[in-house]
N, C-alpha and C positions, 0 to 999 in steps of 0.2 A: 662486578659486584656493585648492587644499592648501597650508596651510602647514605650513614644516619643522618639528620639535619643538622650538620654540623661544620664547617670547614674545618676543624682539629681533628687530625690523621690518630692522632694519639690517643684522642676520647673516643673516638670512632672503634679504635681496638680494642678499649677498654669494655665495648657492649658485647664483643665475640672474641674469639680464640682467631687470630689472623689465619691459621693452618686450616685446611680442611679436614673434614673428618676428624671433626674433634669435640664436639658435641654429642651426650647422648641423649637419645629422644625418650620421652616416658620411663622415666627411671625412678620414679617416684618422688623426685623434688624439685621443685620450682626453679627458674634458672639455670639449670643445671649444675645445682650447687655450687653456685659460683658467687654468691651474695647474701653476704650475711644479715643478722637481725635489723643493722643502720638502713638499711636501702633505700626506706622510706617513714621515718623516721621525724618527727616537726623537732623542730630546733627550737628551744625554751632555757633563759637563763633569769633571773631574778632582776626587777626593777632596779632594788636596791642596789644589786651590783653591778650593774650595768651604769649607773651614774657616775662613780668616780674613775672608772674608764675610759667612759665617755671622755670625757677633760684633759685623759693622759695619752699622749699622741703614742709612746710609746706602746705601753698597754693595748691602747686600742689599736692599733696596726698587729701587732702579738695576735690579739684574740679574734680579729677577723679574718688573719692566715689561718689559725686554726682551723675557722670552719669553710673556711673556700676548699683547705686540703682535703678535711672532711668529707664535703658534697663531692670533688673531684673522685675521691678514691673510692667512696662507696655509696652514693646516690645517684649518678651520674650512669653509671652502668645498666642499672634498671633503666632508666628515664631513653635510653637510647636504644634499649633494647624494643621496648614500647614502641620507639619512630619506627624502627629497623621494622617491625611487624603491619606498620600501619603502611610503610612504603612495600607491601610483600616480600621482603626482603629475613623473609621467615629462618626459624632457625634448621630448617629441611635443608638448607641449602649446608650448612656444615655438619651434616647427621653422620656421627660414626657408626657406621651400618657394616663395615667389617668384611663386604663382600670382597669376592676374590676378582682379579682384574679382569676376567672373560667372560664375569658373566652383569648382565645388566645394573644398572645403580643412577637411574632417572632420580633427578628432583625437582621434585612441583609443589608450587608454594602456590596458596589460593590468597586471595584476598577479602576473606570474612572480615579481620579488621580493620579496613579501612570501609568494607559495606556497610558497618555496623556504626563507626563513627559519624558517616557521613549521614545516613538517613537519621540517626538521631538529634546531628545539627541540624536538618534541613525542617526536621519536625518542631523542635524546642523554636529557633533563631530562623527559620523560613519566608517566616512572614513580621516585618520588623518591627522593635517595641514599640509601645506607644506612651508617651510621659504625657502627662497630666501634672493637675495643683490642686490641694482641697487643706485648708485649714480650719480646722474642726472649733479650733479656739475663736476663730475671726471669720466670720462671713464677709466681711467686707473686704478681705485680703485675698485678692485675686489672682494674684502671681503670676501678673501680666509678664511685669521684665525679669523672673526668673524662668518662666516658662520661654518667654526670647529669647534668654541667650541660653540655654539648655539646645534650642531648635537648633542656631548659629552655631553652636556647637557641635550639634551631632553634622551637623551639614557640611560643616568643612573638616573635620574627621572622618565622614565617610563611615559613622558608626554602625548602619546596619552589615559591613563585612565585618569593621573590628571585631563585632561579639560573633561571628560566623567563626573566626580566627582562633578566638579563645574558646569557642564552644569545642573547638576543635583539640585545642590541646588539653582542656580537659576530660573529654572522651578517653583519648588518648591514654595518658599518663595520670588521671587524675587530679591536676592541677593546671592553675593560669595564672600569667603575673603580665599587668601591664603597668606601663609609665608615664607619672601626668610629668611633663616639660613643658619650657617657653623657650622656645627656637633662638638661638641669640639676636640680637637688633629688633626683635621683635615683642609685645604686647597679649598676643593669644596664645591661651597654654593649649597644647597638641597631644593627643593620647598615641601609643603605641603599642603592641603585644611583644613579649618577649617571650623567647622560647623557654619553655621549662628547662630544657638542660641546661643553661648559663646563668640559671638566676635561681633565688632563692630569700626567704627572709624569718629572722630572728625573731622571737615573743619573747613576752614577759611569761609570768609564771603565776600571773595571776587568773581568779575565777572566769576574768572577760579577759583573755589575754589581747594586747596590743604590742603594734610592730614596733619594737625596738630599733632594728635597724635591716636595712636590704643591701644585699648584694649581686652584679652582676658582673660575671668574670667573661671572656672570650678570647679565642686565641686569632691575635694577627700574622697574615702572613706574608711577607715582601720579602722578592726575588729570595726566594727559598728559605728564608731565614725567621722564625718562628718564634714568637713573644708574647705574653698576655698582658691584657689593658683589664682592671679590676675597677668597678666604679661601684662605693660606698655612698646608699644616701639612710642619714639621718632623718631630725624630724624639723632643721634645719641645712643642714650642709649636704655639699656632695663632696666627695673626697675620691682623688683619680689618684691609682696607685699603673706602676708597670711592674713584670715578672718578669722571669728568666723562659728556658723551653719548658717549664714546668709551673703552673700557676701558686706554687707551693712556695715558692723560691725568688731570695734575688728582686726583693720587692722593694720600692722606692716612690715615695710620694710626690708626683709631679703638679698637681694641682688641686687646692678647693674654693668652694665657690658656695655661695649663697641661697636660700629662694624661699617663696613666699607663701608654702602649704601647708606649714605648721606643724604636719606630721610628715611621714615616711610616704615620697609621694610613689614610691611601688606599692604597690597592690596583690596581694595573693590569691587568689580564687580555686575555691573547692570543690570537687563534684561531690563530694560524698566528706563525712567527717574524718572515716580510715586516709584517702586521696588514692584511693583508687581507680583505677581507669574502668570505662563501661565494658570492657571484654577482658581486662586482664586476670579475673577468676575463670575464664574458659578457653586461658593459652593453651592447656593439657588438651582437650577437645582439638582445637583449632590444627595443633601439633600431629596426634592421633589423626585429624581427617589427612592433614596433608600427606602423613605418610602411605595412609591406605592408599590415596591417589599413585602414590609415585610405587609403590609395589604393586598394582594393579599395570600400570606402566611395563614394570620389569616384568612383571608374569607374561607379559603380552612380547615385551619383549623376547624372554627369553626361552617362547613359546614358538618364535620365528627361526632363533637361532637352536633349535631344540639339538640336542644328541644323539647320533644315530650309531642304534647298535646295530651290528654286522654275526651273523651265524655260518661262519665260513670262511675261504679263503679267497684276499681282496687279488686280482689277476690286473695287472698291469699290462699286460699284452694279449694281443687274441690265440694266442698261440699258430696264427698262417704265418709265414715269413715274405719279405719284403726285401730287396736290395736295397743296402746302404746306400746314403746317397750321405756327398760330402759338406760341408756349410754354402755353397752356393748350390745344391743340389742335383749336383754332376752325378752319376752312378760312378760309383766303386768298383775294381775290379782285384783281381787279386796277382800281382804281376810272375808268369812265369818264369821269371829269369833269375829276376833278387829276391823273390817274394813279399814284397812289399805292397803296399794300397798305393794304385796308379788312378787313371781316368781315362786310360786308352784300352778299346776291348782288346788289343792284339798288339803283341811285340816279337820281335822279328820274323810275323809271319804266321804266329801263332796264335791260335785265340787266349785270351786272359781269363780265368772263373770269375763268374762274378760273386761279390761277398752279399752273401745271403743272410739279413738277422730276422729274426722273429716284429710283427707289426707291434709297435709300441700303441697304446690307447690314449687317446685325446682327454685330459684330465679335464680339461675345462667343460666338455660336455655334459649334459645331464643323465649323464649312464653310468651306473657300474656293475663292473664285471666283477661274478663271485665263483667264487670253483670249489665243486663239492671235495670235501677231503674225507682220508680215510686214517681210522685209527683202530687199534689193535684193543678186542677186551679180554678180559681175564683169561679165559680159556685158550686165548690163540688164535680165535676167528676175529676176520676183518669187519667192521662197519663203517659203511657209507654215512655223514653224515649229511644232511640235508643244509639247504646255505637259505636265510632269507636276511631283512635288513630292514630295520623299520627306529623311527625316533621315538626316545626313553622322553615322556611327555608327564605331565602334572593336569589334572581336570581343574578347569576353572568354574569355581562355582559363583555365578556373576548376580545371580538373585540373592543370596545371603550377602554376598560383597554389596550388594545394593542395601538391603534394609540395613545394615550396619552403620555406611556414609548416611545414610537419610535420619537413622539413628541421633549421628552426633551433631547433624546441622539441627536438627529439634529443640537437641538440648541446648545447643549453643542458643539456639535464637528464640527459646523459652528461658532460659536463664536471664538472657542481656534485654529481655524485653523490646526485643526486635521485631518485628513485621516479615514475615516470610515473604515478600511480592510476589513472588515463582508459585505460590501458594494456588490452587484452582478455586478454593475458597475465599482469595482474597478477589474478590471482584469488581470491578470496576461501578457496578450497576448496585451493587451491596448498596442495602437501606443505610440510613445514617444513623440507625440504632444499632443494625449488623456491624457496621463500621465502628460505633463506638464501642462495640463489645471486642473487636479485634484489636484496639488500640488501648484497650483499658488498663494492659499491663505499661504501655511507656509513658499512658498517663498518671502511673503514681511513682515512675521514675521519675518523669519531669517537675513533679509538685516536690522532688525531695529537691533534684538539680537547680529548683524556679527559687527556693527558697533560700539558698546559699549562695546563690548569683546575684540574690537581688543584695545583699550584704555587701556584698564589693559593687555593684553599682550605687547603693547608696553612699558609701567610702567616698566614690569616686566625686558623685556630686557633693558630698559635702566639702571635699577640695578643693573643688572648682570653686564652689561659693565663697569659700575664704579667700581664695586668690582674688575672685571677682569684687571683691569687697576692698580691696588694692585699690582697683580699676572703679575713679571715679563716677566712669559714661555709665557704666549699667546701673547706679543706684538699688545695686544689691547689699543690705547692712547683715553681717553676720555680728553678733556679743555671746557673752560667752553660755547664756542660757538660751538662745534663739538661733538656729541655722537654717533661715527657710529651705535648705533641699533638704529639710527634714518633712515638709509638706507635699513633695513630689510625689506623684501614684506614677507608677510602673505596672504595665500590662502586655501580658505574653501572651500572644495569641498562637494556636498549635498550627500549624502549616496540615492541612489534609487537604486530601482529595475533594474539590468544589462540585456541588451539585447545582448549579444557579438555578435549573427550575423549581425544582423542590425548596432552595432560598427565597424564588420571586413567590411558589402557593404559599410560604410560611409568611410573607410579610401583607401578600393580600388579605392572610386571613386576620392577622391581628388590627388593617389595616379598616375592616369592616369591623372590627368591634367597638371603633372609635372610643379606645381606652388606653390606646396610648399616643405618644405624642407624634410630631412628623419628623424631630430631632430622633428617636430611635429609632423608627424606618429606614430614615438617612443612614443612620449608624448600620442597618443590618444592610444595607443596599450597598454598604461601602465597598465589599470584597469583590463585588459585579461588575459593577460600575469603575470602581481604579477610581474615584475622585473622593477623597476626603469627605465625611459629615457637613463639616466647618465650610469647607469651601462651596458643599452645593447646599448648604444654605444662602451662604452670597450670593451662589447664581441665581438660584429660585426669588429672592427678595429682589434682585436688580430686572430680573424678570418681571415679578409683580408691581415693582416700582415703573416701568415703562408703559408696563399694562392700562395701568392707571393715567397714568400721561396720555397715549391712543384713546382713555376713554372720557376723558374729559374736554379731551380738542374736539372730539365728534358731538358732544352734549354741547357746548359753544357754540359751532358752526351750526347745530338744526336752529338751536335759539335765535342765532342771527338772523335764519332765515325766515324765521316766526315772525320775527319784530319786523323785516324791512318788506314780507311781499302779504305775508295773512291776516295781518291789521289791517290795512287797507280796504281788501277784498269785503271786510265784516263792516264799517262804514258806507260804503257805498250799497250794500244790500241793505241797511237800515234806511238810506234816503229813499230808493227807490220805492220800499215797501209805502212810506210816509205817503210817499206822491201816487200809487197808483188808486190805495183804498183811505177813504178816513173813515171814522167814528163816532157815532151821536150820541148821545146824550148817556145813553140808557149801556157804551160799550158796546154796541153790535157794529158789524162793520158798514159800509154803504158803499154803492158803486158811484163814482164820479158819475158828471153831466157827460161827460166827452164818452 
């Protein structure tokens, strides 16, 4: 059995019925009725009353079991059933299908959602964000060292997987929660993704709600003995509770602690406002193909193992006979004395019969023997019936069973705004207008997903800026009307299929109209090339800076050689002239006496 992503055995049975065949497939409700209205459900409690809770350790240990029981008991089952589907770990696999034990019952679980998540991460988060700085208010403010340590940041986080990670669980399930921390002994706060089944967080109830408070529960487990670690964070504290084998239960505050984010440094991330996942309105589909697959299976199956019916009488023997023979295959005789089965033809002299049975037929062989029989009809006259023997068979109609499958993968991958690849139409050589007509649907998926992402990225950084404003190296100033990662630009660029030639005519051509700059060339050449704008501008200008050096050493050295050999040369051709002809009076020249 796939397990869900989870090491808790217990939450893991919580997404399935541990028994096989216990699931029914297409029955007309979701889960298989087995989850009710809460499943997915946002957790909202009033500001106001959330404050003097807050204060009271009592209280607020009460009110956060509350909803850890909560998510355990009925949010948590969805959330794992989603992994269980994304690991193919479908619900085909415990389909109560009722069949009888002899005859066929395959199960094939395909992996649409996990093809469906992955190409829409690869599409959205493929190709990595790109952060910028513009302050609309201040030209002057460049956000040199917010844009620094944003880079240092993402560099030693490793950020272009994290958002792969969370694009992932929000596919998935709908939702993403990751966690800004500072490592103990250390200075730099460090992001992480948390699985949606262990975590979760609280709002207000107000028009812009904010996070109240988050929680992440999970179960540990050493040499077999099972325990939950619950870790509450505020918009100050973290608060470490332990449980019993039940996160509900048996809870005891072992440690809290401090830090410097000002809010709730969990983060929630949404793909959509419901939090639904990108295939979880076309489980029914998904369910329905798998099954057709594994009945096609069984047909085929049990199309091998067919039934054969028999018009006649089955004959076990050929009706010649054969001398017994005995387990080491001595012939049989039949003794005349005592009458007994011996091994000797003759006793005292006489010869013995030998025991004669009828030839038994080799079952294992691929023959059988049938014998016409006769029965008696009304009147009293005999008939012979005729014997033949042939398998009770089903016609497989495999063209309808095709358009059906081909059917539901349409709709699946017209609904989720997916890309067929397997497609004949989707082609590699497709113009990039054909192409953006085939992509058109998950590009107004990604403009819904681009927009609720960037919410919790912005969170994220404004986090950081407050922490960084701790840390007096980076002379990042947050107050309480100003948070420059409020001037951050964020840009998502959609991971497609590259065409570089068709890239290098588009840039040749803008490039002869000499109406744009060489900073956007750079920028559209980036995807070709693999070398940042930024950076091949450095190289072009250290380039043309050297250039200039080469070209000024050579204007030197002719010069030098002007001044020390072709001055000269111009002197002594003026004396000579002097002396070979002179000039009278009148300007004209004269020839010397000599």
């Amino acid at each position: 059995m796939t397990v869900a992503e989870t090491n808790d055995l217990s939450a893991h049975y919580r997404s399935i019925n541990p028994q096989p065949n216990s699931i029914n497939l297409l029955n007309g409700q979701r889960y298989g009725n087995r989850y009710a209205f809460q499943t997915n459900q946002s957790y909202n409690i009033p500001a106001s009353s959330w404050k003097p809770i807050k204060d009271d350790q009592s209280k607020f240990q009460k009110l956060v079991q509350w909803y850890v029981s909560d998510h355990f008991n009925n949010q948590l089952p969805r959330i794992l059933e989603l992994e269980r589907y994304y690991l193919a770990d479908n619900n085909i696999h415990y389909w109560l299908s009722n069949k009888r034990s002899n005859r066929a019952d395959n199960r094939i679980s395909s992996a649409l959602a996990r093809y469906i998540t992955n190409i829409q991460v690869g599409y959205e988060f493929g190709t990595p964000l790109t952060f910028g700085y513009q302050n609309k208010d201040d030209e002057n403010d460049t956000g040199e060292n917010v844009i620094q340590a944003v880079d240092d940041f993402n560099q030693t986080n490793d950020e272009p997987y994290h958002e792969k990670i969370m694009g992932k669980n929000l596919a998935n399930v709908g939702r993403a929660y990751e966690l800004l921390y500072v490592p103990e002994g250390t200075k730099q706060p460090k992001i992480t993704a948390i699985d949606p089944n262990s975590a979760f967080v609280v709002w207000s109830t107000d028009v812009e709600p904010v996070e109240l408070f988050a929680v992440r529960y999970y179960a540990v487990n050493v040499a077999d003995e099972t325990y939950y670690q619950i870790e509450v964070y505020t918009d100050n504290h973290i608060y470490h509770f332990t449980a019993g084998a039940n996160p509900d239960s048996d809870w005891k505050l072992t440690s809290d602690e401090g830090h410097y984010f000002q809010q709730v440094p969990l983060t929630e991330y949404r793909l959509n406002e419901e939090r639904v996942g990108a295939w979880e309105t076309k489980l029914d589909e998904i369910d329905a193909y798998d099954q057709a697959l594994s009945e096609m299976a069984n047909s085929q199956e049990d199309f091998s193992n067919a039934m054969l019916m028999i018009n006649g009488k089955v004959a076990n023997h050929s009706g010649k006979t054969e001398q017994m023979s005995d387990p080491k295959g001595q012939p049989v005789y039949l003794d005349n004395v005592s009458g007994g089965y011996t091994n000797q033809s003759t006793t005292n002299g006489k010869p013995n019969a030998p025991v004669m049975v009828q030839k038994v037929l080799d079952t294992k062989a691929n023959v059988l023997y049938l014998k016409p029989y006769m029965h008696d009809n009304p009147n009293g006259s005999p008939t012979i019936s005729n014997t033949s023997a042939s398998y009770l068979t089903k016609s497989l109609n495999a063209a309808e069973w095709q358009i059906y499958i081909q059917q539901l993968l349409s709709d699946i991958h017209k609904d989720t705004n997916t890309p067929d690849t397997t497609d004949q139409n989707f082609a590699a050589n497709a113009s990039g207008v054909a192409m953006a007509y085939k992509l058109w649907g998950s590009d107004q998926e990604m403009s819904m997903s681009e927009t609720l992402y960037q919410r919790g990225l912005r969170r994220r950084l404004r986090l950081l800026a407050i922490y960084w404003n701790y840390v007096s190296s980076t002379g990042i100033k947050v107050t309480n009307d100003c948070n420059p990662a409020d001037n951050v630009t964020i840009t998502f660029t959609p991971n497609l299929p590259k065409n570089n030639q068709e890239t290098m005519t588009l840039i040749q051509g803008l490039n002869q109209t000499g109406k744009f700059s060489a900073q956007t060339l750079r920028e559209l050449a980036e995807p070709i090339t693999g070398i940042p704008a930024v950076q091949e501008q450095e190289r072009s200008d250290d380039e043309g800076a050297q250039q200039d050096d080469r070209t000024a050493t050579i204007m030197a050295n002719v010069q030098a050689k002007m001044n020390n050999g072709s001055g000269d040369d111009d002197d002594n051709d003026q004396a000579g002239a002097q002396e070979d002809q002179q000039t009278d009076s009148t300007g004209q020249p004269q020839q010397s006496d000599d």
